[in-house]
N, C-alpha and C positions, 0 to 999 in steps of 0.2 A: 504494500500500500504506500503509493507517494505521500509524502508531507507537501501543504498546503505552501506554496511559493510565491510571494509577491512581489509584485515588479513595476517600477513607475516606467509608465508609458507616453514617450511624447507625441503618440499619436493621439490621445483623449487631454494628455495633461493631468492624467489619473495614476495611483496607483491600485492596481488591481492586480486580482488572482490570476495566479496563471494557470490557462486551461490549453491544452498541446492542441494540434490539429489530431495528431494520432498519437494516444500514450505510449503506441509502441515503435514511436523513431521521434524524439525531437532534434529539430532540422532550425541548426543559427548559421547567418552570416555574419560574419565580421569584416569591415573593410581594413585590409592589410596595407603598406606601405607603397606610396609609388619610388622605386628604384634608382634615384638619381645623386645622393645623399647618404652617408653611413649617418642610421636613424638617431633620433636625441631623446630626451628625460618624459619628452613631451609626450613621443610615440610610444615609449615604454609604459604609461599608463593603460591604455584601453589593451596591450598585449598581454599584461597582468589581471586588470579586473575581467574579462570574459576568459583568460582562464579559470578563474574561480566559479564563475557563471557555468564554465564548462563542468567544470571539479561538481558542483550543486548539482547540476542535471544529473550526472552518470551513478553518484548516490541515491538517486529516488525513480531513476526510468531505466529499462534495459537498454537499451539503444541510443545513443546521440550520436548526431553527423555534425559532424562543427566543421565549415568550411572559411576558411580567412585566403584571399587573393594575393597577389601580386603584381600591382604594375608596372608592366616593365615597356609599357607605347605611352609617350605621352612630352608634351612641349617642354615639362620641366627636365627631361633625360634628353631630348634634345639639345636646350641651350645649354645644357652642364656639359653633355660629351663636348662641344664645340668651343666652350670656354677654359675647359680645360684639358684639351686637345687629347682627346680617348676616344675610343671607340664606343659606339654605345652597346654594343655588345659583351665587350669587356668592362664597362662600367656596372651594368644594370646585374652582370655576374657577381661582381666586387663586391655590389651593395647587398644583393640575396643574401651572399654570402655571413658577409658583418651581419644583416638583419637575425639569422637561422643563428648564429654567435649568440649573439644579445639574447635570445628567448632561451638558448640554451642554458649563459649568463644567469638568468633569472628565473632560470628552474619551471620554464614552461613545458608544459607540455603539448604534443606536435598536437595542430587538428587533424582531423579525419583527412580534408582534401586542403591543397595551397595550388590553387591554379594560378596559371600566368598568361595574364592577358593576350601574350602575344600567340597561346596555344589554342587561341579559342575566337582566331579575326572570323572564321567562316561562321558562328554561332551567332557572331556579331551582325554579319551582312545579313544573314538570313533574317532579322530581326528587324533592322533596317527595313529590308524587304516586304514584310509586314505590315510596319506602320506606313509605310508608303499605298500597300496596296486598300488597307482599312481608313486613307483617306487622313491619316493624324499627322505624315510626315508630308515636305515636297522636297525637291530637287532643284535649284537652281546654279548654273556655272559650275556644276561637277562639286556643289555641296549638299548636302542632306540635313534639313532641320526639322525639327521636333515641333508643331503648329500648338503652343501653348493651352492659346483658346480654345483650342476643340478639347481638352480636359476638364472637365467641371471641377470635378477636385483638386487643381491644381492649388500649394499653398496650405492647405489642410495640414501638415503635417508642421511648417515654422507655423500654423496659425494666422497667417495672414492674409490680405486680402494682396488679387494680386499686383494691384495699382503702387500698392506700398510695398510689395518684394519685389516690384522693378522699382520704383523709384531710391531703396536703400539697397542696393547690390551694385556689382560693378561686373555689369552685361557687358559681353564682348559685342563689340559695336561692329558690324559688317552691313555693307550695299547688295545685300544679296537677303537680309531675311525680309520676309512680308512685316514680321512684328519685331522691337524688337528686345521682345520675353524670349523670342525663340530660342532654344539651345541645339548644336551644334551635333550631329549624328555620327557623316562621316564629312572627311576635308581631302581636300588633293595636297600631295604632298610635294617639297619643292625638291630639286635633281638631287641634292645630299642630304634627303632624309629618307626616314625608311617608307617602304608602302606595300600594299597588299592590292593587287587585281579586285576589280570588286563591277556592278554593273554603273557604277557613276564614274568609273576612271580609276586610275593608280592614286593610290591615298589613304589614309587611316582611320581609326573610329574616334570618337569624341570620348571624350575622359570617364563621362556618366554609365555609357551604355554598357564596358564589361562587365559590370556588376550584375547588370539585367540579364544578361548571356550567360554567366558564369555561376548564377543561383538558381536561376534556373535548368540547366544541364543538370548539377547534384544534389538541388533540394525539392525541385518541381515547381510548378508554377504558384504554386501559394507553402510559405513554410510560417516556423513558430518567431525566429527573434531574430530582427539585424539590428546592430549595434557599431558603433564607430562611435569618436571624438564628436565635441560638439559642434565643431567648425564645418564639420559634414551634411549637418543636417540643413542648411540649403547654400548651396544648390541641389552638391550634389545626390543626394537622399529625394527630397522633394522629386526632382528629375527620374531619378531613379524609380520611386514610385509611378510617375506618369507613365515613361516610356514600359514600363512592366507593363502595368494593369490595359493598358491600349492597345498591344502587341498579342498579350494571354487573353486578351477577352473577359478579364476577373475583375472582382469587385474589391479585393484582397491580396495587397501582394506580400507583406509581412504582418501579424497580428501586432508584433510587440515591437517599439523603437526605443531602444537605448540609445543613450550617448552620455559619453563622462566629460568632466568638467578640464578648464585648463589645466595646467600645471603654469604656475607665475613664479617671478622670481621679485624680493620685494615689490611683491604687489602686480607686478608688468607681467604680463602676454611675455610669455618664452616666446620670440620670434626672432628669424634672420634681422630684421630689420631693425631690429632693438640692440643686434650682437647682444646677448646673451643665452646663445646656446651651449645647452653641454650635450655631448655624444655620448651616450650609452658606452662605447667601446675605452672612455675616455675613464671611467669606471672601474673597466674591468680590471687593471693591474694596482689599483688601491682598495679596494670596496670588494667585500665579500659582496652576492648576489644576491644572497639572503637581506643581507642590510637595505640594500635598496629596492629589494621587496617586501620586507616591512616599511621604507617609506613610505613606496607608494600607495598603500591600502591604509594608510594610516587617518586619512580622511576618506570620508565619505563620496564615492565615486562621482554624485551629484555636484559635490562643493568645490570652490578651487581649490589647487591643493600650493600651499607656501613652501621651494624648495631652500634650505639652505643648511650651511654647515652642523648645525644644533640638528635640527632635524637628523640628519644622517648621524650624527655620535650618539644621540639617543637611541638610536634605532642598533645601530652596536651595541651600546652597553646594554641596551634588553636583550638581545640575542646574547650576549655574553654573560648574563646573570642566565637565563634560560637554560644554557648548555650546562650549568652545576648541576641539572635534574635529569640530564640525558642521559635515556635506556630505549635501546631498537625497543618498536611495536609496529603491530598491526592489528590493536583491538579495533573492531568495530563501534565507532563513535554512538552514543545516545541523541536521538532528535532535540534532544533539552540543551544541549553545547551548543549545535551548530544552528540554535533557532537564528540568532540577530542575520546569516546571512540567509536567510529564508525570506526576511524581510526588507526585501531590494538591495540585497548583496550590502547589512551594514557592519561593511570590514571593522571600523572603529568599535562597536558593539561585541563584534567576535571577540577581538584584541583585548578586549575591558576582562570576557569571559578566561581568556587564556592566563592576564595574571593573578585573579584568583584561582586556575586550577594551579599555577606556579607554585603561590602561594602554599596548599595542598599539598604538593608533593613534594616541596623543600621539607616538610616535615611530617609527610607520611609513608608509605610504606613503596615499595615497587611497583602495586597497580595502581596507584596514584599518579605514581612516574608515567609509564607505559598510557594510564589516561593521556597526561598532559603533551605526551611527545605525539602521539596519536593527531593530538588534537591541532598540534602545530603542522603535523605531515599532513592533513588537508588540505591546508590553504598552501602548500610547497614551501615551509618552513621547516629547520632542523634536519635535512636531509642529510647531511654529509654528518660522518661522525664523530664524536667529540675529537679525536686524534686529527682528523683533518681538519677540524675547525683550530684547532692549537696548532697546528702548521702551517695553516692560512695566515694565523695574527703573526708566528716568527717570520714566514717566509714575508711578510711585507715593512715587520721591522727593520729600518735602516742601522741595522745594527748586529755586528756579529755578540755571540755569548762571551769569549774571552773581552770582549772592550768592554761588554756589561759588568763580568765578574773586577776586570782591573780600575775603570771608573767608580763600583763601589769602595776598591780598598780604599783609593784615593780620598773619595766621599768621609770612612772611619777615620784617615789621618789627618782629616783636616777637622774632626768635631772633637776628635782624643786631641787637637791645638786649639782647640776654640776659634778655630776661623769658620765662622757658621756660615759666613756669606758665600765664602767659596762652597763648602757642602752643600748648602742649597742652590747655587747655581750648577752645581752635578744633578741634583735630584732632577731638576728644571729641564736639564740636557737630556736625562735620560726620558723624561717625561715626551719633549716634541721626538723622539725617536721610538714611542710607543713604550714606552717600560714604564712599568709601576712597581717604587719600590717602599717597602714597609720595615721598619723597626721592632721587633717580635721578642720579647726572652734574651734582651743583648744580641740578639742575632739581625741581618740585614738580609729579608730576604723579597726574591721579585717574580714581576711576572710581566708577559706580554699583555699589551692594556686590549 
């Protein structure tokens, strides 16, 4: 028997129950990365939270298809190969690459399917094709657009009307559409870019439409959740919903819309154009994966979430008080632990729950332990074992053991002189070099922080 699952939808602006199309396959989209970029803090959000979404489902249904894409056609892997003089081929490899890094990084787990747009142009044109012949798309000068207005529901999903999602967006402006709300199907491409045969001419598809082609091929024409960032949900979602429901004939093309909130950096939009990005990969030779996946769940998927240094050592030193109670398990969780994320995925809620079971098993017996480690190895915390996690913290200390053990004598000779300022300027050193050291029984001893 499934437990009762709730989830804010910003299709109604409700949260509601969630009911599957079929209890026996729930079927989510996730919009994945487009390829032009080794991903940043930003992206690592929504790769994180619909893992857990994923992790929730597979505990209460026998079956889930979690399909998350890949773009790898698209204007922004254009001007990037050309600007910095690569192949786009070789580029859009790089970045999968780094991307599959990063999820690996943070202890994702793979979805069912990761297709890539550029496997799926013929899915694309046939679709095209479609709305062309149902009258939704036209053709003009070897382009193909999407005829807004003939959508009733277009705007339903940002809620707006659509006089004011064109007047606050930034439509690409062409002498070629009738309106121009229209978006963009497929384009001719120019002599050094890539293209595909198609029946309007050599040229590519528009940004929106693989997601139409590519959820429907592995989830069918109507499935249960797509989810993406917020910055998603229009155009390209809005669109997405259109050119779906116009092509299939449906009334429904996803039931449920998520989207999580920024990641800001004091307060600001992580964006190129602010320069304050950080990469994922920029992480990965300082920062356990675990650490920055207790950040990012550390707020609530909904809210923004504030990146900064605090954040991230907080999020160490819980994981590092955490690993004192570590004992492998695989008991089967109670519904009463993992209620908060039953209730729209609330990670913060969970977290609250995990240190009181910490609590617990600091001072109870082994199945308290084996609870508590359980309960972390849901959400893809505590995976690696306490030995690995204690050679994580030396192997990132800049610091060998013999300068630790000779900085300490140093440290005794200078307190047995009374020169305390020099001793604590050793403590200090060894401190920004990760060591923690403690005065015990006349003894001086340490450890990696």
């Amino acid at each position: 028997m499934s437990k009762d699952i709730f989830l804010t939808n910003n299709l109604t602006n409700k949260k509601e129950k969630f009911v599957p199309l079929n209890d026996h396959d729930i079927r989510m989209y996730v919009c994945g990365p487009t390829v032009y970029d080794d991903p940043h803090i930003g992206n690592a959000r929504p790769i994180v939270i619909f893992d857990i979404l994923y992790k929730i489902f597979k505990k209460n249904y026998q079956k889930v298809t979690y399909v998350r894409n890949i773009t790898d056609v698209d204007d922004k892997i254009i001007n990037f190969s050309k600007e910095n003089n690569i192949s786009i081929s070789e580029l859009t490899k790089k970045v999968t690459k780094s991307f599959s890094e990063d999820c690996n990084y943070l202890n994702c787990e793979l979805p069912t399917h990761e297709p890539k747009a550029t496997e799926h142009i013929n899915l694309m044109i046939q679709m095209i094709s479609e709305l062309i012949k149902k009258g939704y798309a036209y053709e003009i000068n070897n382009h193909v657009y999407f005829e807004v207005k003939k959508f009733k529901d277009y705007g339903k999903l940002s809620n707006k009307k659509l006089e004011e999602l064109i007047a606050g967006s930034r439509i690409e402006v062409s002498e070629n559409k009738k309106n121009s709300e229209d978006f963009v199907l497929w384009k001719p491409s120019k002599s050094d870019e890539p293209y595909w045969e198609s029946p309007w001419g050599k040229g590519r598809p528009g940004w929106h439409l693989e997601c139409s082609a590519m959820s429907k091929k592995y989830l069918g024409k109507e499935f249960d959740v797509h989810g993406g960032g917020i910055d998603l949900l229009f155009p390209h979602h809005e669109n997405e919903i259109a050119q779906s429901r116009c092509a299939n004939g449906t009334k429904v093309f996803a039931n449920y819309w998520l989207h999580n909130a920024f990641i800001t950096m004091s307060n600001e939009k992580m964006a190129k154009s602010q320069g304050n990005i950080l990469k994922i990969k920029d992480f990965r030779s300082k920062i356990s994966g675990q650490v920055l996946r207790l950040a990012l769940i550390s707020a609530h998927y909904k809210q923004p979430l504030d990146w900064n240094d605090k954040l991230l050592e907080d999020c160490k030193n819980t994981i590092d008080k955490w690993y004192n109670v570590f004992l492998p398990s695989n008991k089967e969780l109670d519904n009463e632990i993992i209620k908060p994320l039953y209730d729209d995925i609330n990670t913060p809620g969970y977290i609250a729950n995990l240190h009181k079971l910490y609590d617990k098993a600091s001072k109870g017996s082994d199945e308290d332990k084996k609870i508590f480690n359980s309960a972390c190895n849901f959400i893809g915390l505590l995976q690696e074992t306490k030995e690995e996690w204690l050679k994580y913290k030396k192997d990132k200390a800049d610091i060998s053991e013999a300068e630790i053990e000779n900085k300490i004598e140093l440290r005794n000779k200078a307190r047995s002189n009374k020169k305390y300022k020099e001793a604590d300027d050793i403590r200090d050193y060894l401190l920004d070099k990760g060591v923690l050291i403690e005065d015990k029984d006349g003894k001086t001893i340490w450890k990696f922080k």
